[in-house]
N, C-alpha and C positions, 0 to 999 in steps of 0.2 A: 110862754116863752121859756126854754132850755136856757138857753145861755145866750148868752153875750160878750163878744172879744172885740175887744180894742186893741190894735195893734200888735194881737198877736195869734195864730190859727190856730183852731179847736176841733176838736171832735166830736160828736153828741150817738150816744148806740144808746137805743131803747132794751132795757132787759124785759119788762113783762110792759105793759101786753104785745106780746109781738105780732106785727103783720096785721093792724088794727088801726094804725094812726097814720097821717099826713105826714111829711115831714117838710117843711119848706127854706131855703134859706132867703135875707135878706139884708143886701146890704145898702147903707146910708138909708134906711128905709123903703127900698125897693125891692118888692119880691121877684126875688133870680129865676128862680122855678120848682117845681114840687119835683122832691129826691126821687130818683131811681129805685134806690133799698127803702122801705119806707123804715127800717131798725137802724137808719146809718148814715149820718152828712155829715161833712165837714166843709171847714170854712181856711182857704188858703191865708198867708198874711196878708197879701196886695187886698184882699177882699173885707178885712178887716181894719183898714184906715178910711174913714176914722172910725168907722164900727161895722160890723154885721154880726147878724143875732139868726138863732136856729129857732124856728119854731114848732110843735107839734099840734095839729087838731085831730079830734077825734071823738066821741060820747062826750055828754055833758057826763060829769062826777066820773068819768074813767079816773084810775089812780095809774100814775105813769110812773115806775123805776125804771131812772138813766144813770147813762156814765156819761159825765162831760171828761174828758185829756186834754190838756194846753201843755206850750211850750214842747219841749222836747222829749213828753209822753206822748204827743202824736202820731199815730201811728198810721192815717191814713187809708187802714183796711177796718174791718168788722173782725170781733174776737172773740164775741161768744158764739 
C-alpha cells in the first residue's frame, strides 16, 4: 500500500520503476479499478471518507520510489 488518506485527496506518481506496476485504488475497502497511468492515481476527497488507499502490485522484492501529494499539493496531473 502507497498511501492512505482520510478525508483528504492525494496523489501517488511512481518515479522508478516505471511502466511496471499496477496501480489500483480503494475505497472503504473496495477495489474502484486498476489506473489508466499505471505511474499515476489519485484519490478525490468524497473518495476518501472515511478512507481510501492507493495501492501498487507488481515483482515480488521490486523497489518502488513514489511521490505521494496531499492537501493543496494536489495537483491532479503526472509531473515527471
Amino acid at each position: 500500500m502507497l498511501d492512505i488518506a482520510v478525508s483528504r485527496p492525494c496523489t501517488v506518481e511512481i518515479k522508478e520503476p516505471r511502466d511496471t506496476l499496477a496501480l489500483t485504488r480503494r475505497v472503504n475497502g473496495v477495489k474502484l479499478d486498476v489506473v489508466d497511468d499505471p505511474n499515476f492515481a489519485a484519490l478525490k476527497r468524497g473518495q476518501t471518507i472515511p478512507w481510501g488507499s492507493i495501492r501498487a502490485s507488481g515483482d515480488e522484492g521490486v523497489r518502488i520510489s513514489y511521490r505521494v501529494r496531499t492537501g493543496r499539493d494536489v495537483t491532479g496531473d503526472p509531473e515527471f
